[in-house]
Residue, then its C-alpha position, 0 to 999 in steps of 0.5 A: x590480933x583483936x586486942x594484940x594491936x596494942x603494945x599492952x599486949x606483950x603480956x605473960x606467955x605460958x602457951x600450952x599450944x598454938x599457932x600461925x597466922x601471917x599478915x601477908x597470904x599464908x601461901x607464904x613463908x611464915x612469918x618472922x614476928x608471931x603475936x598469940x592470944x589465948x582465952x580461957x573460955x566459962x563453962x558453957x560459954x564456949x560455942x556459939x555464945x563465944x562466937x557471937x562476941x567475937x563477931x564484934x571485933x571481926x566486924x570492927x576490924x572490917x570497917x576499919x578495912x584494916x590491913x592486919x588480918x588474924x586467924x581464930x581456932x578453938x581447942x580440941x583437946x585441954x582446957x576450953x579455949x581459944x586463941x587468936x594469931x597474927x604475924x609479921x614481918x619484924x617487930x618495927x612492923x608490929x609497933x607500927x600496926x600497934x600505934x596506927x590502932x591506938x591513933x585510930x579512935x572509931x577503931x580503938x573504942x570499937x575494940x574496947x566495947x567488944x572487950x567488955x562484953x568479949x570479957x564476960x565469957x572468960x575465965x582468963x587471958x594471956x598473950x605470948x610473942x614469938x620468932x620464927x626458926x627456920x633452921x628448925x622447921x620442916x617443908x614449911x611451905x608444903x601445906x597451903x594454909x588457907x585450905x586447912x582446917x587444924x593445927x597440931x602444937x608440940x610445946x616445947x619447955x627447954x630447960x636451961x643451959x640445954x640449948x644445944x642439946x635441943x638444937x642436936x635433936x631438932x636437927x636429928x628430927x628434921x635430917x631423920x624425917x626429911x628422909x623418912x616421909x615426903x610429905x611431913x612438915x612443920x614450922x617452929x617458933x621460939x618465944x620472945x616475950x612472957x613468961x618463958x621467954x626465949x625457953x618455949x618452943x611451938x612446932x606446928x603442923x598445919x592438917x587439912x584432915x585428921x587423917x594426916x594424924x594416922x599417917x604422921x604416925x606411921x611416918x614416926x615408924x619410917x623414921x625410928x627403923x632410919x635411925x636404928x635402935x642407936x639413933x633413937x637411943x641417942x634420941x631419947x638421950x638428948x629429949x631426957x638431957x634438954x626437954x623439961x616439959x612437952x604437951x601436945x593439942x589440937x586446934x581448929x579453925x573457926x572462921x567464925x571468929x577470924x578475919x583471914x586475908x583476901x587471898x585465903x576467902x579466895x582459895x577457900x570461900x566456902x570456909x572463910x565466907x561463914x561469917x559470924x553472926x552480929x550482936x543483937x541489937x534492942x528491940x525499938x518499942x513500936x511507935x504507937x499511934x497518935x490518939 
């Protein structure tokens, strides 16, 4: 969202997972309009000394007081890097949040500063956009956002001629676990713009522990004995026919490198409150006395 208000940023998307940020509290549907960024971080560079130049778009942003808030994670599985989400309600929305940053001059140069030195530390960049499907989403209100502390992104490339195929599984998914577990959840976008436009498909699960990894996996179990071995034949059959390729990654929230909404620092101050730290400024010579 940092560098995502300005139109230049409807660059390529080749997204190996990410996910969801809304502009409003995220105790609310997802958003309709999602914009991720992702950097590839240096060897080393990853941590605090990434933390640190983030720090400047968060603080620009908070003296802008600007209304469009982004949340920050940092990858726990593939290449190092990390991404940066936000979303809205159409993407009118999104240009009109784009062309008030542009027309905002202390906010505009404040980004470009920080991009300069942000820059330093990354071996790449790419951005994607996305829409939200409801009709392929599981309870995506189950979880309250602000209080979790992962995503799990399942990156879905479609190959073409083959969407309803991929619209037949999904529905087996969602019908097959909405009977299996009570308690299972995710939300699905679909891209819009990059490089795989309108063929790249995110679901995304929201964790408050890792520990929801071991019970999804025993929830998988309940669902393939619902479905039988015909089910789960027609299953695979389905996943061979429309699913070109598929990775799956885990993300973690950094507050350090976000700028959440009010609501979210409210549910959750302990987490969201930690601050990342400033830039170091100069040391000023000390004034030397007059002789």
């Amino acid at each position: 969202m940092k560098r995502n208000l300005a139109l230049w940023l409807v660059l390529t998307f080749v997204l190996t997972g990410a996910v969801t940020l809304m502009a409003q509290d995220y105790s609310m549907a997802p958003p309709k309009v999602l914009v991720v960024q992702r950097e590839f971080i240096k060897p080393g560079m990853a941590g605090n000394p990434h933390m640190r130049t983030e720090s400047a778009f968060v603080q620009a942003m908070a003296a802008a007081k600007w209304p469009t808030r982004y949340i920050g994670m940092d990858s726990m599985s593939g290449p190092s890097r990390a991404l940066f989400m936000v979303g809205y309600d159409s993407f009118a929305d999104w240009e009109k949040d784009s062309l008030a940053t542009q027309k905002n001059a202390t906010l505009s140069a404040a980004l470009d500063k920080a991009l300069i030195a942000d820059g330093q530390l990354l071996t790449g960049y790419d951005a994607g956009v996305l829409f939200y499907r409801e009709d392929m989403s599981l309870r995506p209100n189950a979880t309250n956002v602000a209080q979790s502390r992962y995503f799990e992104i399942m990156r879905f490339k479609i190959r073409q001629g083959h969407d309803q195929e991929w619209s037949d599984l999904t529905k087996m998914y969602v019908d097959g676990f909405n009977k299996a577990s009570q308690t299972q959840h995710w939300v699905v976008y679909q891209s819009q713009y990059g490089a795989d436009n309108g063929g790249v498909y995110l679901v995304i699960t929201a964790m408050k522990s890792l520990a929801e990894v071991d019970t999804g996996m025993a929830d998988f179990g309940k669902f393939a004995g619902l479905l039988g071995a015909d089910g789960m034949k027609k299953v695979n059959e389905l996943t061979a026919a429309c699913v070109e390729d598929v990775q799956v990654n885990l993300f973690a929230f950094n507050p350090k490198m976000s700028y959440p909404p009010d609501a979210w620092v409210k549910a959750d101050p302990g987490f969201w409150k930690t601050a990342a730290p400033a830039p170091k400024a100069a040391a000023k010579p000390e004034a030397k006395p007059a002789q």
